[in-house]
N, C-alpha and C positions, 0 to 999 in steps of 0.2 A: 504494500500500500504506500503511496507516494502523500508525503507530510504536505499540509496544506502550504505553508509557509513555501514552500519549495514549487508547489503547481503556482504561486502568487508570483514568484520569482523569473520563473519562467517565463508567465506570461509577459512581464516589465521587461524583459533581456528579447522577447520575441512578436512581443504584440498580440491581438487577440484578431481572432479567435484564433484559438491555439489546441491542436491534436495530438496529446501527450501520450508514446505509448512507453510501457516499463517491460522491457523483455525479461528480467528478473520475473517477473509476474505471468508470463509467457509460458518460460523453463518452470515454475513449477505446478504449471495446471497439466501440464503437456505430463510430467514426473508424477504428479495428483492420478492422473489417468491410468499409466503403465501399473503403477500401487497395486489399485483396487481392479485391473484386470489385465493381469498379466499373461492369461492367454490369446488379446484380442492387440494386433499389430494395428496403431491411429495412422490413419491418411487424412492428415490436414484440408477440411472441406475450403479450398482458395476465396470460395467464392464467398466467404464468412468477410475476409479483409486480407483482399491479393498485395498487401502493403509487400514491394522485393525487400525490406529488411525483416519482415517475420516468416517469410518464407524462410529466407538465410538461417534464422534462427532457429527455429524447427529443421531443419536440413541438419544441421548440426548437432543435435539432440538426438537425429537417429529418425524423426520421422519419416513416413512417406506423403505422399497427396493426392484429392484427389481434386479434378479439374472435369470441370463442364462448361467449358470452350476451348477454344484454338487459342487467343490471345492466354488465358490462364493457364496453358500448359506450357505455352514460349516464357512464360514467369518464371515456373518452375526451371526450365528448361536454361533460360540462362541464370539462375541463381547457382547451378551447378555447373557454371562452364570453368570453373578451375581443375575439372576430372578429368581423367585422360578421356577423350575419346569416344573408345570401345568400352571403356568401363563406363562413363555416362551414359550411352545408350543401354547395355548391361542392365544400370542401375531403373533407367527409365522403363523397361519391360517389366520389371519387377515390382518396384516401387510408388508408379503412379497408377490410379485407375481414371479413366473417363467415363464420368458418374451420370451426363446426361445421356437419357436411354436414347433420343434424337439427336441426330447426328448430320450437318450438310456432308452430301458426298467429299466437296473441296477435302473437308475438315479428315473425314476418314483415308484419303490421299494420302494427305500429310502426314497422318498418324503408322500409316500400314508400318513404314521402314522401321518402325518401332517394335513392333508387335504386342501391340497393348492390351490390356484386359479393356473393354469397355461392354458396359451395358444396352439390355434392350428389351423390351416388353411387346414387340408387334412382330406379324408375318413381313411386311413391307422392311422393316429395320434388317431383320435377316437378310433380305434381295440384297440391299442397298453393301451393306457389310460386306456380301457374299465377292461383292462388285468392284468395290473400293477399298477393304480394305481385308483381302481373306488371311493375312497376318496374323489377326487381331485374336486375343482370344475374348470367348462373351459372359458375361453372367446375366441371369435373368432376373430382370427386376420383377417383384412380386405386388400387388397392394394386397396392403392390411390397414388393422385399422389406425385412425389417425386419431381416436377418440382422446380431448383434452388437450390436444395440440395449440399451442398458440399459432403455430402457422400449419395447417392442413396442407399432407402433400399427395394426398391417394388418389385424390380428384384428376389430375390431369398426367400421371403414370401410374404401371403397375400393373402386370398380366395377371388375370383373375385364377388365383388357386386351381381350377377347375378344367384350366387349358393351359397349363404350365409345360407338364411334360409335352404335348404336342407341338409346342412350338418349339420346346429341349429337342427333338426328335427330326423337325423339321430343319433344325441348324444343323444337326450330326449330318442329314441324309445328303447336303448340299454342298459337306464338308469342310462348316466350321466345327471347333474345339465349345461346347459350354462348359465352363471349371466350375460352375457354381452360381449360388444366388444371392438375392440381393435385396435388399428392402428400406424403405423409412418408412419409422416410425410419426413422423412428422415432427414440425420445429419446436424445440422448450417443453417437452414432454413431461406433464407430472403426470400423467397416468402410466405406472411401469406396469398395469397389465397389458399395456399395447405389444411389449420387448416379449411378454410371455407367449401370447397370441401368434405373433410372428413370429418365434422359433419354432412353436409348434407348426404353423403352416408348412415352413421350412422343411422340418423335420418327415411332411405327408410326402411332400415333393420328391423327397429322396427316395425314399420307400418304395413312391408308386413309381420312380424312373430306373430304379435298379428290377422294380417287377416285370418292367417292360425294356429288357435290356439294356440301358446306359444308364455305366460304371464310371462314367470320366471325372464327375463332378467330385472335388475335396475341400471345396471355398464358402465359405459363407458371408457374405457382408452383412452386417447388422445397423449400417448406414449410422445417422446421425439421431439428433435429437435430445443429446444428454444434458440438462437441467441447470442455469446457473441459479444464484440465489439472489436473483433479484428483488424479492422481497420473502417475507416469513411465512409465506403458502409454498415453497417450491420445497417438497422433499428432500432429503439429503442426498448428493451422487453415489455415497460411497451405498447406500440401503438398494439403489435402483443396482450397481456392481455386483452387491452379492446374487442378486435375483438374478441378473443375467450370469453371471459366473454359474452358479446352478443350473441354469436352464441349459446349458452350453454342455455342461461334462454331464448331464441326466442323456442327455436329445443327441450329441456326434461322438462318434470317437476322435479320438485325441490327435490322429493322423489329419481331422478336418481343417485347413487352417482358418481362421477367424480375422476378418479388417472391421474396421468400423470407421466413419469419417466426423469425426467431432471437427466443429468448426466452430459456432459459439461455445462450447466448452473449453477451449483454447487460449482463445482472444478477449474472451468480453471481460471479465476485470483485468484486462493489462492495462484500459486508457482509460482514459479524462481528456474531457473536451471543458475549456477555458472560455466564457464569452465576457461581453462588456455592457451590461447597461447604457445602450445611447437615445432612451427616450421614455421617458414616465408619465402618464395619464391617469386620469381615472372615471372611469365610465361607468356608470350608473349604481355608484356607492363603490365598486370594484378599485382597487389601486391594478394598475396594469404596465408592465414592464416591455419594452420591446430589445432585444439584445440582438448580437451582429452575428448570430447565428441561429439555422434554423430549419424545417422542417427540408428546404430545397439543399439544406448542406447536413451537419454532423446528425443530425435530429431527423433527418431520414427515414430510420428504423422506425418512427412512430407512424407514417403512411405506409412501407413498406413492409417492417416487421411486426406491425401490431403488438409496438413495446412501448414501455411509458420510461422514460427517463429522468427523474425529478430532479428540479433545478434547485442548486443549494447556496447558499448565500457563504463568503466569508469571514461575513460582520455577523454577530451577535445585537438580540433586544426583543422586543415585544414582536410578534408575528400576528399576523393574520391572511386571508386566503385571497392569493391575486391571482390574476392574469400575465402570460408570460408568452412575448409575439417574436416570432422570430424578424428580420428584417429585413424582406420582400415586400412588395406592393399589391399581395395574394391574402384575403382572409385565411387561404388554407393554413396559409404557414403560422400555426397557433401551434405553441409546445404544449401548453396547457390553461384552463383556464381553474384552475383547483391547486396553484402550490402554497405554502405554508411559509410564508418570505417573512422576514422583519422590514420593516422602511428602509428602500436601498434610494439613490440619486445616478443621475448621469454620471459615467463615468466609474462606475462602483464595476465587479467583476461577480461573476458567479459559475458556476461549473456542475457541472454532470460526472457522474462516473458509471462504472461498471456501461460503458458506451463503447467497447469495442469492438462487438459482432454486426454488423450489416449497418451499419453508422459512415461514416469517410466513405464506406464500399460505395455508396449510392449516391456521395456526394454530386452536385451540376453547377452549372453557373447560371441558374435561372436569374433574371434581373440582373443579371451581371456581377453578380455579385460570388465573388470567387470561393472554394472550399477553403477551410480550417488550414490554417498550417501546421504539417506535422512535424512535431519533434520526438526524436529515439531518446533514451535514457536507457540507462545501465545494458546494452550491448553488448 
């Protein structure tokens, strides 16, 4: 955790709005993770926050990635151009997966030289694969359930349980390789009976494809979704670990290997976003704040992620509940109209935390008005 006094300092040494992140805080969510499941290898989800210095960081630590586009795999791709080579490439067959089951042909082109693991949940995806990139090896993404998700992902992938093997079947006969399957849970998951659910689907799919002759499968991806503690309703990660560690050595044998892509479990308490009070009103009994950051930059996640990030003062005193606008010329861009502020002035600073995962990722320059600057710390 980075001492207020020092995000203060910061800010004055670099101006606001200002994107702090603490890779100390990085290496131990990443170490937090390996802990409590240590038979499940993390592939860093890029697209949490493709920042090239927590890639670098994570690379370093031993992670893998996984990437759902071209531009986020050339991330990865050059964060490790200090490898030789043939061990890069090596490393890249092994180490990344590409997690979008949808794929443009180009994209799969590009990918084949590699031989990548990437997913897929349709008949058409197989053609396409078959066509572009027969390289590749596939895992089949599954839907289950997304039940308590803050962000729903079943909706728009995920091959229904019930026609799994058929399309496992359809890829062998065309003569790709399926290693395995795949699944999310969906985004911020406190319901860990969804992790139970999906292994057990998992678990039918193997059954019923070894009954119907194909053995090749030894992978299971268990995707994403692991829980930060954003506020005091989010279950503890290590209680959802042992439930999936159980479910894992009851449901495969130990020869199955196990990835999983945490990507808010990663990143989201490494930053703090710094902004500035540059305008104060008050509407209709309301005190209302407008700062130089906002729903179109670091505050993103609150359109996007369906997350609330509450803004916190660094003055001390009596509080009451205002309004807090970001600084567009868009009603949308409202962070909140419910924070618990004390009396701040132009020019006063306030900040957010636990703002790391799908935050900067989505930053724009709507109104022209540029993204946060970021700053690394302890590297």
């Amino acid at each position: 955790m980075i001492e207020l006094v020092r995000l203060q300092k910061l800010a004055q040494e670099h101006g606001t709005p200002l994107f702090v992140v603490d890779h100390d805080e990085i290496r131990r969510s990443y170490r937090t993770f390996l802990s409590h499941l240590p038979r499940v290898q993390a592939y860093f989800a890029v697209k949490a926050n493709p920042d090239p210095a927590i890639v670098r960081t994570l690379f370093r630590e031993g992670a893998s990635f996984d990437v759902a586009s071209l531009p986020e795999f050339m991330i990865v791709h050059e964060n490790i151009k200090d490898m030789p080579a043939k061990e890069r490439q090596d490393w890249i067959w092994d180490k990344i997966i590409y997690g979008n089951p949808v794929k443009t042909p180009a994209t799969l082109e590009k990918l084949d030289e590699y031989k990548p693991l990437v997913t897929f949940d349709n008949h058409d995806e197989i053609q396409k694969i078959k066509e572009h990139a027969p390289h590749a090896g596939l895992a089949l993404r599954l839907r289950v359930p997304n039940t308590g998700a803050m962000v729903e992902l079943s909706s728009k992938f995920g091959a229904a349980p019930g026609e799994a093997v058929d399309l496992i079947l359809e890829a062998d006969r065309v003569g790709l390789v399926v290693e395995g399957l795949s699944f999310h849970v969906g985004s911020q998951t406190n319901n860990f009976g969804n992790y139970v659910q999906a292994l057990s689907i998992c678990a039918n799919v193997f059954e019923e494809a070894q009954s119907r002759g194909y053995t090749k499968m030894n992978l299971i991806d268990i995707g994403g979704g692991f829980p930060v503690p954003y506020d005091a309703t989010v279950k503890p990660f290590q209680e959802l670990a042992m439930i999936i560690s159980s479910e894992l050595d009851r449901l495969f044998p130990k020869d199955v290997q196990v990835l999983a892509e945490p990507g808010r479990f990663l990143v989201a308490s490494s930053s703090y976003v710094v902004a500035e009070v540059i305008g104060t009103a008050v509407r209709d009994g309301k005190r209302c704040y407008y700062i130089n950051d906002g729903v179109y930059q670091t505050y993103s996640g609150i359109i996007f992620d369906h997350c609330h990030y509450p803004v916190k003062a660094f003055t001390a005193g009596p509080t009451q509940i205002s309004a807090v606008f970001g600084p567009t010329c868009d009603a949308l861009d409202t962070i909140s109209t419910a924070e618990n502020l004390p009396e701040l002035h132009r020019g006063d600073l306030v900040y957010s935390d636990l703002i790391g995962a799908y935050s900067n990722a989505s930053s724009t320059y709507f109104n022209g008005f540029p993204p946060a600057k970021v700053v690394h710390i302890n590297m």
